[in-house]
C-alpha positions in Angstrom: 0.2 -0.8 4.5 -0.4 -2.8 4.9 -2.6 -3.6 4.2 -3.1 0.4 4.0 0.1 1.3 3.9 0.0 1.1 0.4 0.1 2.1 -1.5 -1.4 5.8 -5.9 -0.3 5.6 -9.6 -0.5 7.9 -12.5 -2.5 6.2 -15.6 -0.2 6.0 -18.7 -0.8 5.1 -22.3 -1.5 1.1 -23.1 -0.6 -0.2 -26.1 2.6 -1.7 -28.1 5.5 0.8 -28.8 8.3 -0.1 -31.6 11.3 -0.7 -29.9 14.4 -0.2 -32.4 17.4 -1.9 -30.4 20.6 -0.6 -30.0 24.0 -2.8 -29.2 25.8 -1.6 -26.5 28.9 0.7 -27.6 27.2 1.5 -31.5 27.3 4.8 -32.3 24.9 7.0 -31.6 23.6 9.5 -34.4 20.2 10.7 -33.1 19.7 13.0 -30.1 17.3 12.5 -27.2 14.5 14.5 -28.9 14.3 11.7 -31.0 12.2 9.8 -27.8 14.5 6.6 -28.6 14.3 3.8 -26.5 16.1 3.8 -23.3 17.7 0.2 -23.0 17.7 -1.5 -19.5 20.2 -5.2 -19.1 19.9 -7.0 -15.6 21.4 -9.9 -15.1 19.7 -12.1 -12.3 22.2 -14.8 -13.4 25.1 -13.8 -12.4 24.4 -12.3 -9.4 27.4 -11.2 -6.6 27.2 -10.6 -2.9 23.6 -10.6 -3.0 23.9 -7.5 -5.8 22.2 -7.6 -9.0 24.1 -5.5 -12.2 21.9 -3.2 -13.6 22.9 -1.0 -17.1 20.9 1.9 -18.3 21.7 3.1 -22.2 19.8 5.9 -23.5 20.1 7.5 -26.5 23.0 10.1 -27.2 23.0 13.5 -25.3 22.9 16.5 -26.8 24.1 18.9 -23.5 27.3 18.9 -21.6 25.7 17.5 -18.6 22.6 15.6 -17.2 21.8 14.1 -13.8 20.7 10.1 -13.4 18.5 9.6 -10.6 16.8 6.7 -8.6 13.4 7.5 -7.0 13.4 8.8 -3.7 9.9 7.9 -3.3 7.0 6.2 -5.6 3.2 6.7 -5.8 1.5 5.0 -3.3 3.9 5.2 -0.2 3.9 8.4 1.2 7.0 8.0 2.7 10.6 9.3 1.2 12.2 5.9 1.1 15.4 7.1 -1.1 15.9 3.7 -3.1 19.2 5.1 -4.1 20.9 4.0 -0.6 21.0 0.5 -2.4 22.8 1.5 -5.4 26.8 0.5 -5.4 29.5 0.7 -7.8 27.8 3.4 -9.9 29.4 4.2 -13.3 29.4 6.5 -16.5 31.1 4.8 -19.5 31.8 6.4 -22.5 31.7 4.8 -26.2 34.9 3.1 -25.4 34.0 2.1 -22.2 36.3 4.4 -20.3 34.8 5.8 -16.8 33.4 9.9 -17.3 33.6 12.0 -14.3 30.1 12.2 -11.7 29.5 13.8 -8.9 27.0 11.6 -6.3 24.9 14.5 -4.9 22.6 12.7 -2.5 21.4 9.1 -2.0 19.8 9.2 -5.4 21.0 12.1 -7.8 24.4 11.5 -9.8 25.4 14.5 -12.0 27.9 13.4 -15.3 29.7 15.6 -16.9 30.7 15.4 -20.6 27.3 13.8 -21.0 27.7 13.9 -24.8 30.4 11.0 -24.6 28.0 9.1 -22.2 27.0 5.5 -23.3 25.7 4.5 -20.6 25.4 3.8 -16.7 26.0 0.7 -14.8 25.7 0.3 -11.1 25.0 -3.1 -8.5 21.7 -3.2 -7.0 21.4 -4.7 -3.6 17.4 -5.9 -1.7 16.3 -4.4 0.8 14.4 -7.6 2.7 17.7 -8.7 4.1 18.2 -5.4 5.5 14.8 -4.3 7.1 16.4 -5.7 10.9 19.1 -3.6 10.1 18.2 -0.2 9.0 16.7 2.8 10.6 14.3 4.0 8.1 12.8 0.7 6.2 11.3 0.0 3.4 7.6 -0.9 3.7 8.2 -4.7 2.2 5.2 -4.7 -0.8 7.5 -1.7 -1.9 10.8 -3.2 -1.4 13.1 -6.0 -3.2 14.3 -9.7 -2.7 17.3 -10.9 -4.2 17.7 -14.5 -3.8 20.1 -16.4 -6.0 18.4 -19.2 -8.1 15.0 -18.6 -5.7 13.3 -15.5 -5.9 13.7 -11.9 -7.2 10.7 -9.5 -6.5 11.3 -6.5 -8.8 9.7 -3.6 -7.7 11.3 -1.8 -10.5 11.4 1.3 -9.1 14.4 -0.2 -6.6 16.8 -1.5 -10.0 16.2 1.0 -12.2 16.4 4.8 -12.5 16.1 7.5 -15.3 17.7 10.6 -16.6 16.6 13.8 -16.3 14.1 14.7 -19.1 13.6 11.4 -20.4 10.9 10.3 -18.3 8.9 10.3 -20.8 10.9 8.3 -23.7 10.3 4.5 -24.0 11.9 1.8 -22.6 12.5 -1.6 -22.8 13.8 -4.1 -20.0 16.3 -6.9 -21.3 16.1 -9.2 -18.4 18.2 -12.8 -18.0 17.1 -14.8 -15.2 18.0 -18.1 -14.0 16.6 -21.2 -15.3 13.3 -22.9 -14.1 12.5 -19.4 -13.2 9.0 -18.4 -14.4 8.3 -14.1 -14.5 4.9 -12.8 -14.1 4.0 -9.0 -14.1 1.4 -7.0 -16.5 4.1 -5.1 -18.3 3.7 -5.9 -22.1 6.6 -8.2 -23.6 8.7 -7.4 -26.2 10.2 -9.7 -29.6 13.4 -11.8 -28.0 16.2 -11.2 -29.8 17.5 -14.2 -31.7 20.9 -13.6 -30.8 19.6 -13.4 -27.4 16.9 -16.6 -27.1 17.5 -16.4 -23.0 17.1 -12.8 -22.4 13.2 -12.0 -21.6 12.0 -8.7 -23.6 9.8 -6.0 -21.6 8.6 -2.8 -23.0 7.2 0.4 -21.6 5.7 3.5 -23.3 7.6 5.9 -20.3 9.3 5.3 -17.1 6.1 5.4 -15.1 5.0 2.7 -16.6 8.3 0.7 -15.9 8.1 1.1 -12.6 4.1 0.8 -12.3 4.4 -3.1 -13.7 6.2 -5.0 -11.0 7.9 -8.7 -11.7 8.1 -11.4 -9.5 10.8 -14.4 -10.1 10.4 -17.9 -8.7 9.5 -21.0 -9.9 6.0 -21.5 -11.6 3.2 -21.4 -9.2 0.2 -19.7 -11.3 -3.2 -19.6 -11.7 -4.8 -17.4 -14.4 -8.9 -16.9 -14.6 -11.1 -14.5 -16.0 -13.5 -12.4 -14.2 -16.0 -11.4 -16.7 -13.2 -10.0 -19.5 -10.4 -9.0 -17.1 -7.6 -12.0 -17.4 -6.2 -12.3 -13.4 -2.9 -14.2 -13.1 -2.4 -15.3 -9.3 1.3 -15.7 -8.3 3.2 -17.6 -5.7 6.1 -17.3 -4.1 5.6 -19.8 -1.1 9.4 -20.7 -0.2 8.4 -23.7 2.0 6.3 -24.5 -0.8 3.0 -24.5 2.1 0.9 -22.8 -0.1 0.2 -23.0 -3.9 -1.9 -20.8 -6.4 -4.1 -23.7 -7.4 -4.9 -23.8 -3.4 -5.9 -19.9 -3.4 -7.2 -19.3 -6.3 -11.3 -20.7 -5.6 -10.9 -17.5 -2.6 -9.5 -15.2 -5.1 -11.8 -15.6 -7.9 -15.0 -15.4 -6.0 -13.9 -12.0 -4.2 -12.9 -10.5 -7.8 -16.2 -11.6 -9.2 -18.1 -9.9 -6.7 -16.0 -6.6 -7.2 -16.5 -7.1 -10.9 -20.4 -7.2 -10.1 -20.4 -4.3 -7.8 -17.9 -1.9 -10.3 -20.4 -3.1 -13.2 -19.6 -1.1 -16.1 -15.9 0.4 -14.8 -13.4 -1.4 -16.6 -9.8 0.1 -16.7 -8.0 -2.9 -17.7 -8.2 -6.1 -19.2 -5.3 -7.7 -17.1 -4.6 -8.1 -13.0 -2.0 -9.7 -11.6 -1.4 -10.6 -7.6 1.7 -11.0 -7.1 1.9 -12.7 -3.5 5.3 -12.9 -1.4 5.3 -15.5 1.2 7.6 -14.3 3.7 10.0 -16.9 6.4 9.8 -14.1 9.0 13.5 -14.6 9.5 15.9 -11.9 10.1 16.5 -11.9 6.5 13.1 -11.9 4.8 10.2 -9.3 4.7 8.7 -8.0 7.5 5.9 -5.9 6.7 3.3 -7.1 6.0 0.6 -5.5 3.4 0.2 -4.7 -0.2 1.6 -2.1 -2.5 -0.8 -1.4 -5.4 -0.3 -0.6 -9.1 -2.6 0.3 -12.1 -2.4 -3.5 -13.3 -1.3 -5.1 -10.4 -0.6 -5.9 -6.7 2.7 -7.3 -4.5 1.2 -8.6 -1.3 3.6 -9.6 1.5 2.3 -12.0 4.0 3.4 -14.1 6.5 3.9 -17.9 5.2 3.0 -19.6 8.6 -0.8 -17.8 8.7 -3.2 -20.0 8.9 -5.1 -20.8 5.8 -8.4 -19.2 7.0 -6.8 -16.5 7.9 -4.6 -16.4 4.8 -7.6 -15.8 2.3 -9.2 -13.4 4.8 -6.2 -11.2 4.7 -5.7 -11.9 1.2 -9.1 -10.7 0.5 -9.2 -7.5 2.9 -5.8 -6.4 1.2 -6.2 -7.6 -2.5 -9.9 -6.0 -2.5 -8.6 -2.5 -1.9 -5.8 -3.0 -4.1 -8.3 -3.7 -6.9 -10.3 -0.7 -6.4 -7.7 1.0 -7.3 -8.7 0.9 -10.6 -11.5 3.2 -9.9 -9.2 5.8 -8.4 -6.5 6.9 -9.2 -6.3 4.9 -12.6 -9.3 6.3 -13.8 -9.7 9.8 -11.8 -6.5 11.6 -10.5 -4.8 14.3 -10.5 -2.1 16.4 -12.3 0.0 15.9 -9.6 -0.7 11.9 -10.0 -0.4 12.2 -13.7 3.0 14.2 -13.6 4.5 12.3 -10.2 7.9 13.5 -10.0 9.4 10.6 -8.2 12.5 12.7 -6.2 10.5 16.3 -6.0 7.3 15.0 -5.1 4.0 17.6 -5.1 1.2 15.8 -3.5 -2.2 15.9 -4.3 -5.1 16.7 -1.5 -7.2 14.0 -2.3 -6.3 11.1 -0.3 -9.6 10.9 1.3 -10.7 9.5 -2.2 -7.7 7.8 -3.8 -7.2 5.9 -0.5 -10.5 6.4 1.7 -12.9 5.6 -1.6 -11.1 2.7 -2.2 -11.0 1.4 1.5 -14.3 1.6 1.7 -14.8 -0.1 -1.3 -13.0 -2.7 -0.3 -15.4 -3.2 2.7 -18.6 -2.1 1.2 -19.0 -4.5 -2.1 -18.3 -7.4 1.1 -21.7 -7.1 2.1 -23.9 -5.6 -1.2 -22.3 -8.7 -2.9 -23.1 -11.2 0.1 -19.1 -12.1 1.0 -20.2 -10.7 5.2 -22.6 -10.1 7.0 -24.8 -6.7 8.4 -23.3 -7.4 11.7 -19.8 -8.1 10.3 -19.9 -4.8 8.2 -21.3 -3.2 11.0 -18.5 -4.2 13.5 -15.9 -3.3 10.3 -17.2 0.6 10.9 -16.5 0.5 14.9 -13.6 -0.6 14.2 -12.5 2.2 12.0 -14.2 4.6 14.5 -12.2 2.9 17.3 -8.7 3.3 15.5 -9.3 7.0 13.7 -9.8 7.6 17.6 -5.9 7.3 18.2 -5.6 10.2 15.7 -6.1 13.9 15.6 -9.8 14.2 14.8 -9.5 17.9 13.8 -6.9 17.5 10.9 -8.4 18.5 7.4 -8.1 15.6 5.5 -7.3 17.6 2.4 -4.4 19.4 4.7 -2.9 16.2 5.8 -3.0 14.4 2.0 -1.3 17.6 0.7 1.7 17.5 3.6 1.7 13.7 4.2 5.5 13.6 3.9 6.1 15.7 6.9 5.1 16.4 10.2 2.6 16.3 12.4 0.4 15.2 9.0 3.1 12.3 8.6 1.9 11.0 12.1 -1.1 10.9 11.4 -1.4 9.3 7.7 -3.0 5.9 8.4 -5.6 7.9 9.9 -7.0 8.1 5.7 -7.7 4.5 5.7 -9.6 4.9 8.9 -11.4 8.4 9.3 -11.0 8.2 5.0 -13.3 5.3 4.6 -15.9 6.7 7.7 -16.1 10.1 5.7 -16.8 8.3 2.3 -19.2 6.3 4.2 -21.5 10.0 5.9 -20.7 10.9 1.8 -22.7 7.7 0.4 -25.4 7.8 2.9 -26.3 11.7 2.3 -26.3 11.4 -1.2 -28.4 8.5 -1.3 -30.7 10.8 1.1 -30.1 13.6 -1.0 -31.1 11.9 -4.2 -33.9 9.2 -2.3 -31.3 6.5 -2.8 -30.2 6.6 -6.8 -27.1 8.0 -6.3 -24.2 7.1 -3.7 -20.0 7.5 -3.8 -20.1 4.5 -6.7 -22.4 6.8 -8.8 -20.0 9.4 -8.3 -16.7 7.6 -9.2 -18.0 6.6 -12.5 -19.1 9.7 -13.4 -16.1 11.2 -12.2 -14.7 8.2 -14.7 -16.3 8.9 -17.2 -15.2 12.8 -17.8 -11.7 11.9 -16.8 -10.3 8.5 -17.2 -7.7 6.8 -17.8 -5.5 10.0 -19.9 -7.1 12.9 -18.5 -6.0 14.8 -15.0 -8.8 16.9 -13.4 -7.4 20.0 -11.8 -6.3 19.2 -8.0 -7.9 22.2 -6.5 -11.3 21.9 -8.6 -12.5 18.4 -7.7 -14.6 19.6 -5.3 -16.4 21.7 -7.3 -16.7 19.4 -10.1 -18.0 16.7 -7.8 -20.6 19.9 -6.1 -21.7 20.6 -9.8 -22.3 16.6 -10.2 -24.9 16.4 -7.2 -25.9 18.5 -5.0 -25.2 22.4 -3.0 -25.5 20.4 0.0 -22.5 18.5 -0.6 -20.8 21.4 -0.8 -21.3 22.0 3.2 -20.2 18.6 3.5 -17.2 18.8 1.8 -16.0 22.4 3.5 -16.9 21.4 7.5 -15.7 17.4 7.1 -13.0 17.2 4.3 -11.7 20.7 3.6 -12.5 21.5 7.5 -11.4 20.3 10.6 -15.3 19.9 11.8 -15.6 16.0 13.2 -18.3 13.7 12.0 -21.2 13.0 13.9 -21.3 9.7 13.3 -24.6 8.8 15.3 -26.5 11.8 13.2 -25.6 9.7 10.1 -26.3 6.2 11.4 -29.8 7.5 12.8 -30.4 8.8 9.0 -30.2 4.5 8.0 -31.4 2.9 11.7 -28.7 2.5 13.4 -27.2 2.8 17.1 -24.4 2.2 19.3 -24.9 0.3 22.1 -22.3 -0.6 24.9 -21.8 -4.3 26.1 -18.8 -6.0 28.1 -17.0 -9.4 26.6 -14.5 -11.4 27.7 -10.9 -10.3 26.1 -7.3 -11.2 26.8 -4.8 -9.9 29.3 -2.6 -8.1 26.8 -4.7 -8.6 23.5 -8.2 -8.1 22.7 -8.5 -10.6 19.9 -5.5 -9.7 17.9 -5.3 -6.2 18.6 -2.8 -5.7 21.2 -3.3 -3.2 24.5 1.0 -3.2 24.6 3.3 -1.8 21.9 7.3 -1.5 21.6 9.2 1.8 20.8 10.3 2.0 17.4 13.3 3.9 18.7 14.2 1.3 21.7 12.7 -2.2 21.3 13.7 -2.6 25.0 11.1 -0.1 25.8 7.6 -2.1 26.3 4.2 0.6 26.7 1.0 0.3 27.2 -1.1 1.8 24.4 -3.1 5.6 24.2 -6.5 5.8 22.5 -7.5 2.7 22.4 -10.0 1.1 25.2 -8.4 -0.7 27.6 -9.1 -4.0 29.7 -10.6 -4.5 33.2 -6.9 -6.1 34.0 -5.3 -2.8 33.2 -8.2 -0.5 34.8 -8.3 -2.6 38.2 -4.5 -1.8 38.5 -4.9 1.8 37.6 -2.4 1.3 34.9 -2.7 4.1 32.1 -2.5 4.5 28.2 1.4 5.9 28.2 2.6 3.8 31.1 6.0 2.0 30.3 6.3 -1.3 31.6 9.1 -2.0 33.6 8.9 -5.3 35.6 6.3 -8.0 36.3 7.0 -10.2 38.8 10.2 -9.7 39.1 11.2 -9.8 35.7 13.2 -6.7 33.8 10.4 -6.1 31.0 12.4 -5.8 27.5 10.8 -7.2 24.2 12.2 -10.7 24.8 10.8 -11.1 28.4 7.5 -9.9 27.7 7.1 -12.6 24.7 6.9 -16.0 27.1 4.8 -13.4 29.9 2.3 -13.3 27.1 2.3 -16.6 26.5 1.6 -17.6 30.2 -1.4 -15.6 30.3 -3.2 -17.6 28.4 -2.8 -20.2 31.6 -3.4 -17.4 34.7 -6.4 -18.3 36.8 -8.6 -15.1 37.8 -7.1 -15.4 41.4 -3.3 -14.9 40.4 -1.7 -11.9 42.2 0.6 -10.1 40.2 3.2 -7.1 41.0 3.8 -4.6 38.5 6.3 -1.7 38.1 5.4 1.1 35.6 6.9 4.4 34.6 4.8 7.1 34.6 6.3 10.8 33.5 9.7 10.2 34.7 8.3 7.9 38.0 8.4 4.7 39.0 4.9 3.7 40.4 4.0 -0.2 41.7 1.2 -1.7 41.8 -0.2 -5.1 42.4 -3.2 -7.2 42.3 -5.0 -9.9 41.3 -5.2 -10.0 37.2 -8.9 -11.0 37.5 -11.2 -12.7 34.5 -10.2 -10.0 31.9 -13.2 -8.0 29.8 -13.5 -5.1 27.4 -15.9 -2.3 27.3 -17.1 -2.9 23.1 -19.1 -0.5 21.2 -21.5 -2.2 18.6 -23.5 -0.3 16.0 -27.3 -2.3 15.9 -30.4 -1.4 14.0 -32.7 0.3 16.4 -35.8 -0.6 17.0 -39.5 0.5 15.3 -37.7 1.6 12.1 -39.5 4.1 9.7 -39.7 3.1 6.6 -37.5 6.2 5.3 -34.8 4.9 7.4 -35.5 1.3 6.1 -34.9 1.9 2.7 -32.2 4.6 2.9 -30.4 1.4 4.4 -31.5 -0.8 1.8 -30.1 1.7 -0.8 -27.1 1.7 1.1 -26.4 -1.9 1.6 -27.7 -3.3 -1.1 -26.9 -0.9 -3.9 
């Protein structure tokens, strides 16, 4: 998500593991139980059709059967994305390399029979950028693949390569060639080369989490590495126009990671980070959504190449600051049901509003206690968030929709935990810093959550709550059950007033069909050629004065059949129309054709802003300074 569409991991065990390496077609004389490597070869040399040949060897089988799957979905999406639809040319080979007989259940479970003669599995891989204009149900892009001969691979490993049942847990290691002049960068610990093998890059992994938790990105070298107190960050590339380099990012980067650094103080889950950034064409062909998918160690940000460099390193920073937080939860407090992810039978945990909401509101709080925005900035940041949880059901139990994400009307209403998840965390922080006369706030909490769990201990999903009660304070326990358990809204002017603050209502200028860059019209997923003007948001003067609604489908301006090509140059036009312009508009409204016409006016916006009220107490002046200062 984009950003927040992002992206939860399980933590895993750190450290070297001995990797004894097996040539393909030896014999076999331990059985599985034995935990011995499972051996991964991709070849991103000789790649065909746009397909990358992936072979998966694990050690021998003692049963008469097992089942080889590919994820159906990972931590961190909340969407089934079924990454087997881009496996091809699946095989079992036996010692002799004779094909064994499988049955393809679904998209991403094979069952092989006489699994005690099994070698191993081979099967082509395809990407899924060049298919996102193509397919009905794509694959958020920080979470997808590129295959690019000779240019780029971005291995989100979870895409290439898959596991057998029951060995989740053995090692692994990854025997990668790539092109030449390629340069790979990921936090996944590297193996000894083999010297019969100089070219082939060595990658090793303590379980098959932790494969597909450590992303690699392929292109040429365009690095930066820096240290932020002791956590080495490696800042990667891929700019295919070659616009932008690390070197020209990196000053942004490492003054945003600094001040998270400062504001986590002692939390330190990891001693390396890498950002692995995707430029994207926005062709047909290339990524198109646009965001960041996080991991334990790392990030893959997709990004439009063409932004704007200002508005590059402001995205950059928005997106890689929550990914970074992540960290703090889940690497170091999560669940069982994070801990033991089971990639194609997924059991969800109910604590989004803290894996996701925390971090978001990180991600905008450590902003302005480290000095990076301003009050009024952060301020405007929180009606925001008011402004687009208001599009969603306000009554929805946050721990309900986290635990049923993956299907409706929860599904619907998901990105609705980066908004209404980051305001709740927000009411959290200021009543325990009132509860506590500002010592303790949601950062106190994390690390003392962090410090009983960590890293390699799961708290039990239904007893957070209670744990986190226990921490602070019976009070939060009323919190918790009306606005997180319950489906009671927050009253967000009762917890404002607590740290001097108000809304106020002003009018300012905005555009005909965008206010800033939030557009008023949206296209239907299900038929691009179907052009509507938006619900739930607040619209313009230029909509109002024509009595168009939220809903209303756009049908014709002026003459012109409204479709998502003709509505592109209309847009554009707008920017030129004079206040005195008379327009004619046909919408469709339940079934009916209504016209209207009029003169589009000098365009404004009804804006909320949150201000400090005036003749603060001094309670209210330092339960703010707690706040916003830290």
């Amino acid at each position: 998500m984009v950003h927040k569409l992002k992206n939860i991991k399980n933590s895993f065990l750190m450290g070297l593991v001995a990797v004894l390496i097996y040539s393909c077609g030896s014999a076999k004389l331990t059985p599985a139980s034995s935990l011995g490597p499972v051996i991964v070869e991709m070849d991103l040399v000789n790649v065909v059709d746009d397909k990358v040949m992936v072979t998966i060897d694990p050690a021998p089988f003692s049963s008469d059967k097992t089942t080889f799957y590919i994820p159906k979905i990972v931590p961190g999406t909340y969407s089934l994305d079924n990454y087997g639809r881009y496996i091809e040319g699946f095989k079992a080979l036996d010692y002799k390399g004779k094909e064994l007989p499988f049955e393809r259940v679904d998209d991403n479970t094979w069952h092989i029979s006489n699994a005690q003669e099994l070698d191993k599995v081979s099967y082509w891989v395809n990407d899924t950028y060049d298919t996102e204009s193509e397919v009905e149900e794509v694959i958020f892009s920080p979470a997808g693949t590129n295959i690019l001969e000779g240019e780029n691979f971005m291995l989100n490993l979870h895409g290439f390569v898959g596991y057998f049942k029951d060995l989740k847990e053995v090692s692994y290691s990854l025997q990668i060639s790539a092109p030449e002049g390629l340069e790979s960068v990921t936090t996944l610990n590297r193996g000894t080369v083999n010297v019969n093998k100089p070219d082939v890059e060595v990658f090793e992994a303590n379980r098959y989490f932790e494969v597909i938790d450590n992303p690699i990105l392929y292109a040429k070298p365009n690095t930066e590495t820096f240290l932020v107190n002791d956590i080495k960050v490696t800042l990667s590339v891929y700019s295919p126009n070659g616009v932008y380099t690390a070197s020209s990012l990196k000053e942004s980067m490492e003054k945003m990671m600094e001040g998270q650094k400062n504001f986590l103080g002692d939390i330190n889950s990891t001693k390396h980070y890498a950002i692995l950034l995707y430029l994207s064409t926005m062709e047909d062909k290339d990524a198109g959504g646009y965001g960041a998918l996080e991991h334990h160690t790392s990030t893959v940000v997709v990004l439009p190449e063409g932004m704007p460099k200002d508005r590059l390193e402001e995205a950059l920073i928005d997106i890689v600051s929550h990914e970074f937080f992540h960290i703090v939860t889940p690497l170091s407090v999560h669940s069982e049901e994070i801990r033991n992810f089971d990639f194609n039978d997924p059991k969800m945990s109910q604590h989004l509003w803290m894996y996701e909401g925390t971090t978001e509101y990180f991600a905008n709080l450590f902003q302005i206690q480290q000095g990076l925005i301003s009050e009024e900035e952060f301020y405007k940041r929180l009606m925001d968030k008011v402004a687009n949880s208001s599009a969603f059901d306000d009554e929805m139990s946050l721990t309900e929709l986290s635990k049923n994400v993956l299907i409706e009307p929860y599904k619907d209403n998901f990105v609705n935990i980066y908004e209404k998840g980051a305001l709740v965390n927000m009411a959290l922080d200021i009543r325990l810093r009132e509860l506590s006369g500002g010592e303790k706030g949601v950062l106190w909490l994390m690390k003392e959550l962090s410090k009983k769990y960590g890293e390699h201990r799961p708290f039990q999903d239904d007893k957070l709550i209670d744990e986190i009660v226990g921490l602070t304070y019976p009070e939060i326990r009323e919190f918790f059950n009306a606005h997180v358990v319950g489906n009671t809204p927050l009253d967000y002017e009762k917890f404002w007033n607590k740290v001097g603050l108000h809304v106020v209502s002003e009018m300012q200028p905005t555009g005909y069909f965008f206010n800033g860059e939030i557009p008023m019209i949206d296209v239907n997923a299900k038929n691009p050629n179907e052009v509507f003007v938006r619900e739930g948001i607040v619209l313009s003067s230029f909509f109002k004065n024509l009595g168009i609604q939220g809903g209303d489908i756009l049908k014709n301006i002026d003459g012109t059949e409204i479709t998502l090509e003709s509505i592109r140059p209309i847009i554009g036009q707008s920017f030129g129309w004079t206040p005195e312009k008379e327009i004619n508009l046909v919408v469709v409204r339940d079934g009916e054709e209504i016209e209207v016409s009029g003169q589009v006016g000098r365009p404004t916006i009804e804006v909320k802003k949150l201000v400090p009220v005036e003749g603060l107490t001094g309670e209210q002046q330092a339960l703010r300074t707690s706040w916003l200062k830290g």
